[in-house]
C-alpha positions as CSV (number, residue, x, y, z in Angstrom):
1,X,23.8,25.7,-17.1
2,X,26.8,27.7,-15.8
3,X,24.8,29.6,-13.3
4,X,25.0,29.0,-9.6
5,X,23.1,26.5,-7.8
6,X,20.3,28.1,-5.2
7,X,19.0,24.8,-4.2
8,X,21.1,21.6,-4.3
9,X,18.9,18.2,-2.9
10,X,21.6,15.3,-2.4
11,X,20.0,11.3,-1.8
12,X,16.9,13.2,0.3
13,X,14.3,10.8,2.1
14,X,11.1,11.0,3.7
15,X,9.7,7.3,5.5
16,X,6.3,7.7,6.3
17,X,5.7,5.2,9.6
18,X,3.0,2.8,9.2
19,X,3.3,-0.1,12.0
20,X,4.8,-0.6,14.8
21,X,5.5,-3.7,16.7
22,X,4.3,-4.9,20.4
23,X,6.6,-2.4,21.9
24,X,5.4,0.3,19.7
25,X,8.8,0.6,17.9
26,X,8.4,1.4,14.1
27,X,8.6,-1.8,11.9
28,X,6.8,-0.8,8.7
29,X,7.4,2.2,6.4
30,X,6.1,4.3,3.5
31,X,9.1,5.3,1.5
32,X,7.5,8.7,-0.1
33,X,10.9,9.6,-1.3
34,X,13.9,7.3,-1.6
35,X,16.9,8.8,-1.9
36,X,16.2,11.5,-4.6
37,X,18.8,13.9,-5.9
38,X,18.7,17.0,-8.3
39,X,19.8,20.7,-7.7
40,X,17.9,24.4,-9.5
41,X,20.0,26.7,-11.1
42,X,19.2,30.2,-10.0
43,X,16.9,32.0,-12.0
44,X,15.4,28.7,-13.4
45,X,12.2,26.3,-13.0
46,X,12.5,22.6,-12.9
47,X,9.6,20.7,-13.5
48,X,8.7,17.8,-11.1
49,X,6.4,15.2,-12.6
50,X,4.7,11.8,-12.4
51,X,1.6,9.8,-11.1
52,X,-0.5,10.6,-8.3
53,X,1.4,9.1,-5.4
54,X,4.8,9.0,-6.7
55,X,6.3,11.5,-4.3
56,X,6.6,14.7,-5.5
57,X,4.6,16.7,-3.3
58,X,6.5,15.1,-0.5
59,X,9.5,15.8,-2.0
60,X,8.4,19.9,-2.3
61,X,6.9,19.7,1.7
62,X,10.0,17.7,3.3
63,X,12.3,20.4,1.0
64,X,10.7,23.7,2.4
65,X,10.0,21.8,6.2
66,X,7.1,20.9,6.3
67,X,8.0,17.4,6.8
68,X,11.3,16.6,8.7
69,X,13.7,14.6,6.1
70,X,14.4,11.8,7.2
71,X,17.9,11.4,5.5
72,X,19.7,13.3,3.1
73,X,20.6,16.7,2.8
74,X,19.4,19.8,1.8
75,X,21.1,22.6,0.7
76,X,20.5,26.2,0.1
77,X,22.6,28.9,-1.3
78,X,25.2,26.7,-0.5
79,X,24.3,26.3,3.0
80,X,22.8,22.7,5.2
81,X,19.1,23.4,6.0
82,X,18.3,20.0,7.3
83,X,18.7,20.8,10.6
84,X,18.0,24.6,10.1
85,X,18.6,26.8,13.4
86,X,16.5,29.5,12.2
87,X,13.1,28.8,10.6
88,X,12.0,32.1,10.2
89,X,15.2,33.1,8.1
90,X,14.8,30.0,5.6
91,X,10.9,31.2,5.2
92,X,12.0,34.4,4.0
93,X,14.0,32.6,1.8
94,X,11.8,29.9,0.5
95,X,7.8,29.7,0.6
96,X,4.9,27.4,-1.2
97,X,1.8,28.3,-3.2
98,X,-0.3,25.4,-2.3
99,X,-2.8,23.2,-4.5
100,X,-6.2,23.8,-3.5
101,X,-7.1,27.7,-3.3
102,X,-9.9,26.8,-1.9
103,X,-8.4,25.4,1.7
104,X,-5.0,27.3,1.9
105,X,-6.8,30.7,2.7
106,X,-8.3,31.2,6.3
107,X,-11.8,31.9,5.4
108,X,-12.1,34.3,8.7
109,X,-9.5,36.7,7.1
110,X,-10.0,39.2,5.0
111,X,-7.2,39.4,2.3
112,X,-5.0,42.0,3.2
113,X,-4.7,40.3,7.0
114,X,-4.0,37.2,4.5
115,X,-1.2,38.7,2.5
116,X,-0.1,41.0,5.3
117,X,0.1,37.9,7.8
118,X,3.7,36.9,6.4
119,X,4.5,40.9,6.9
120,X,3.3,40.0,10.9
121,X,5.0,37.2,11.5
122,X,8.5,38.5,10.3
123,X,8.1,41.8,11.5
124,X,8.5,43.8,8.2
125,X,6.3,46.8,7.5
126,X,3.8,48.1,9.5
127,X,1.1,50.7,9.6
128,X,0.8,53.1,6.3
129,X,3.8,50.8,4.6
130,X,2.5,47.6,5.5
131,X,-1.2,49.0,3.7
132,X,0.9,49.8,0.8
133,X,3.1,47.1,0.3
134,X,-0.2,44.7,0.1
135,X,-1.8,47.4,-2.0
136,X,1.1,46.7,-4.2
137,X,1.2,42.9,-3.9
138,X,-2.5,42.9,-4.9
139,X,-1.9,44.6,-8.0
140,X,1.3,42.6,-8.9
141,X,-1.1,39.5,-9.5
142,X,-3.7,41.4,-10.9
143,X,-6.3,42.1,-8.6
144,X,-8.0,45.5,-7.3
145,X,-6.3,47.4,-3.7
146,X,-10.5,46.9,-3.3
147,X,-10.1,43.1,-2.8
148,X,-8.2,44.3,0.2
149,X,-11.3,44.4,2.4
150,X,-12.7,41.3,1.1
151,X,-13.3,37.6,2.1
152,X,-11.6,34.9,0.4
153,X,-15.3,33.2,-0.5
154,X,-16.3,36.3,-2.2
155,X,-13.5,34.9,-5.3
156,X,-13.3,32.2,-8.2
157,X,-11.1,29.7,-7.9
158,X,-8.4,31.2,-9.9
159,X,-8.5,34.8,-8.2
160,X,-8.0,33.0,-4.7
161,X,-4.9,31.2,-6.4
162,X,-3.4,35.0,-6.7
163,X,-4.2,35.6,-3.3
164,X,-2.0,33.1,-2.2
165,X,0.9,33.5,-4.9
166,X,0.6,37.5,-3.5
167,X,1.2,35.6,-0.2
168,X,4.0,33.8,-1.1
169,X,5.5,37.0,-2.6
170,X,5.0,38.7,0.1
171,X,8.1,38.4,2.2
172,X,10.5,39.0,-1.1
173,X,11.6,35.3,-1.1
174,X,14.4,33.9,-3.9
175,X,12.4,30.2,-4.6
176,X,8.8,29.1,-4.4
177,X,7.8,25.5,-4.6
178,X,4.1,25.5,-6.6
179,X,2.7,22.4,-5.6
180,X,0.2,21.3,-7.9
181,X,-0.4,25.1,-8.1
182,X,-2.9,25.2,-11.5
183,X,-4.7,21.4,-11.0
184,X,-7.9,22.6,-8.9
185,X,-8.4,25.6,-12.1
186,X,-10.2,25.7,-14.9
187,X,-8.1,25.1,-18.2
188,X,-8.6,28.8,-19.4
189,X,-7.3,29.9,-15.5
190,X,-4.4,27.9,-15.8
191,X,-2.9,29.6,-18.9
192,X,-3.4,32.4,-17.0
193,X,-1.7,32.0,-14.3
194,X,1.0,29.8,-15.7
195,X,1.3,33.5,-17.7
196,X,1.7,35.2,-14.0
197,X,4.1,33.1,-12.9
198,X,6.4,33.4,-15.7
199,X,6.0,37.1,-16.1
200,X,7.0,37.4,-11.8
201,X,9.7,35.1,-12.6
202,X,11.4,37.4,-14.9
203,X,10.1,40.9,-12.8
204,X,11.6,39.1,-9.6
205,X,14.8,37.1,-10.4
206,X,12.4,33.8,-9.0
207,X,13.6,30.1,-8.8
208,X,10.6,27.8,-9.2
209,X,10.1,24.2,-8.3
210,X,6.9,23.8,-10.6
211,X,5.7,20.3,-9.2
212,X,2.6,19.4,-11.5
213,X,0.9,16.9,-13.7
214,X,-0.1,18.3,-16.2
215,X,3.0,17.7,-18.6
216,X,2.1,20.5,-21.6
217,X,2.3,23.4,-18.7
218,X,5.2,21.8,-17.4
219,X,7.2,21.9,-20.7
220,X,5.3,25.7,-21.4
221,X,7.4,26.7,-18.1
222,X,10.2,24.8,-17.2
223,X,13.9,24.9,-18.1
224,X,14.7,21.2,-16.9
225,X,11.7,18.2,-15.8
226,X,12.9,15.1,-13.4
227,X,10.5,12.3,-13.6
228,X,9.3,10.7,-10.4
229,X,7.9,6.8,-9.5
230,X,7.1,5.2,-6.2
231,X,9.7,7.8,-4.7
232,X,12.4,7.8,-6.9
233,X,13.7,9.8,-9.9
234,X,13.2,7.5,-13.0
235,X,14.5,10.1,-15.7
236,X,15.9,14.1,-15.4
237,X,16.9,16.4,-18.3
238,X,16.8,19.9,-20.2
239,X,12.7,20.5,-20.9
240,X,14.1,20.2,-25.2
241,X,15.8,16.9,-24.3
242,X,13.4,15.1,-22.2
243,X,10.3,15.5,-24.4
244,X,11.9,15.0,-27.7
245,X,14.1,12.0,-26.8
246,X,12.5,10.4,-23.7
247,X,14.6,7.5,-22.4
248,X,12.7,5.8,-19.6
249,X,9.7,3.4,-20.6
250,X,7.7,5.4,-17.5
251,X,8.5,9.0,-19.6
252,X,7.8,7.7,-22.6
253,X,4.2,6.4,-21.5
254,X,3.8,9.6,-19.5
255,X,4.6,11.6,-22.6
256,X,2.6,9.4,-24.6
257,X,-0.7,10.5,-22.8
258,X,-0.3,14.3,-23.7
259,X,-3.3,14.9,-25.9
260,X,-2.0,16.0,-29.4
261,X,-4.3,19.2,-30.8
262,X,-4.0,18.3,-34.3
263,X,-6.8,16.0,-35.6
264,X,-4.6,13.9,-37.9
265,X,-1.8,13.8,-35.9
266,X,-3.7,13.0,-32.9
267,X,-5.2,9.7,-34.6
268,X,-1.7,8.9,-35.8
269,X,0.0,9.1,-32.3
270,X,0.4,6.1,-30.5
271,X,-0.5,5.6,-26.8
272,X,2.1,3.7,-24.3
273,X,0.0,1.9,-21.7
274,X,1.5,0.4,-18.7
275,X,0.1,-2.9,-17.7
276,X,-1.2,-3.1,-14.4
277,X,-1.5,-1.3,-11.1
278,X,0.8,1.1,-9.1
279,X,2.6,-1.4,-6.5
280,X,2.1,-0.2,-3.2
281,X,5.0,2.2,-1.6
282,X,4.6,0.1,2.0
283,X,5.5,-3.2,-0.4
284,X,7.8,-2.2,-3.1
285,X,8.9,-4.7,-5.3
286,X,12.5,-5.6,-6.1
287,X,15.0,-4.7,-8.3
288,X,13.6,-1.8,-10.6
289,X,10.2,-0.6,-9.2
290,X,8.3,0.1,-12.5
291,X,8.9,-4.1,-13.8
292,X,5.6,-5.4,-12.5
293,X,4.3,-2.7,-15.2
294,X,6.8,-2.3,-18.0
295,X,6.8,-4.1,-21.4
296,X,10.8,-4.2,-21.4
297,X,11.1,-6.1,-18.0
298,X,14.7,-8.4,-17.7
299,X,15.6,-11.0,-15.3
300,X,18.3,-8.0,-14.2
301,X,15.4,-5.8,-13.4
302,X,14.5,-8.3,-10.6
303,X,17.4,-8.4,-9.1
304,X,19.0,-5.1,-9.3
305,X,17.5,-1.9,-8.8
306,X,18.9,0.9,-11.7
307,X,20.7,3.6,-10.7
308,X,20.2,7.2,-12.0
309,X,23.3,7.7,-14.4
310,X,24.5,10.4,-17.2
311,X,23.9,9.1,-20.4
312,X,25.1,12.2,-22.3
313,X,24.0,16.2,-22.6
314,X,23.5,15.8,-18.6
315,X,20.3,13.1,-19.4
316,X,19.7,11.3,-16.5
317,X,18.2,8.1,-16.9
318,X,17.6,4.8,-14.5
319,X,17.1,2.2,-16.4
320,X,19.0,-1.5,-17.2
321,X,17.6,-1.0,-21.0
322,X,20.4,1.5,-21.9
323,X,23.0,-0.6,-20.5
324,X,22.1,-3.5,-22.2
């Protein structure tokens, strides 16, 4: 895209320990993400996508540390933050708005303690400024300097959800992960604040990592998508590219399943259904992990796994169909 890179993710991986053996020594793994690579311009949103399961919550917890990788690096600004010396800096940098608005806010708090706790814990304003810096925070996501005094069970759903984006804004940070930040809303909440966040992203210079499954927000928001299965990145593009020439079998049955609002179109449009069950990530099968479900499956896809390669316009695809 020509612009600078603010976060860069090179082969990252997150095992998950599920058995040990006599002496307790791990011997069994979950492989939540498995050697996954892709980078945000700054200023930009990608999209993260796929099945429940696939990884991409991991992917946005392990990146921000709340999960230790367990390979891989991460970088920020340019700079390692695997092994990060100071936590408290990279939180000022980098900060989540969490799924479920219902469990991410203490519900012993009153709001202002709740958006003023990041202003605590980093030792930022205090007294009159601290008051008006929430005051101000409150009103950037649309609620009343009122709310202030408030309990976070005394709010709908999608008002609690701008409590915690006015927490993660709180501390100026350059890149927010929303993890599954609209699923637990209402359809009519969602376009709202899917509306929010683009309107902060162009008031605040923000980077997003928009992890979601609802694809039709996804494309509304994003300026490149990566497509995630049993830990991996299947497919990654430009938002244009991805959804008008999908190349993976997995995208194009994900893509397939995005209801179409026209009546005649909608009967006309054809649904891609993958055969079978999700293998389980303790006992991956070989070569490509989507052949026990795909329609395309090749005796190469048994034996080799694909590898995510450029197949033009910076179209990522892994997948032995396009090589054959």
């Amino acid at each position: 895209m020509g612009e600078k890179n603010i976060l860069e993710v090179r082969n990252l991986k997150k095992y998950f320990t599920v058995g040990t053996d006599f002496f307790g020594r791990p011997n069994a793994y979950l492989k939540a993400v498995d050697d996954v690579s892709f980078s945000i311009a700054k200023g930009q949103v990608m999209g993260l996508v796929g099945e429940s399961g696939c990884g991409k919550s991991t992917t946005g917890r392990t990146i921000i540390h709340l999960y230790k990788p367990t390979g891989g690096e991460i970088l920020f600004n340019g700079k390692v933050i695997n092994n990060q010396a100071s936590e408290a800096q990279l939180r000022r940098s980098m900060q989540m708005i969490f799924q479920d608005p219902y469990a991410s806010l203490n519900p012993r708090m009153m709001v202002g303690d709740i958006i003023g706790e990041p202003l605590d814990i980093h030792g930022l304003p205090i007294n009159k400024e601290r008051t008006e810096r929430i005051v101000a925070l409150l009103q950037m996501v649309g609620l009343n300097p009122e709310h202030a005094n408030r309990f976070p069970h005394e709010f709908s759903g999608g008002q609690r959800q701008r409590i915690g984006i006015a927490r993660a804004l709180a501390i100026n940070p350059s890149f927010i992960i929303c993890d599954e930040a609209i699923s637990a809303l209402d359809v009519s909440i969602q376009a709202q604040v899917i509306n929010l966040l683009k309107r902060l992203q162009g008031e605040l210079g923000l980077t997003y990592l928009f992890i979601a499954h609802d694809l039709a927000m996804v494309k509304h928001l994003s300026n490149r998508v990566a497509v995630m299965y049993l830990g991996k990145i299947v497919e990654m593009a430009d938002t244009g590219e991805l959804y008008s020439k999908p190349q993976h079998p997995y995208t194009q049955a994900l893509l397939s399943s995005i209801p179409v609002p026209q009546p005649v179109i909608g009967t006309q449009q054809q649904r891609i259904c993958l055969v079978g069950d999700i293998p389980s990530p303790t006992n991956l099968p070989s070569g490509c992990r989507l052949r026990t479900r795909c329609s395309h499956v090749m005796p190469i896809c048994v034996e080799l796994e694909p590898k995510l390669k450029d197949e033009g316009g910076n179209h990522m695809v892994a997948c032995h169909l396009l090589s054959k």
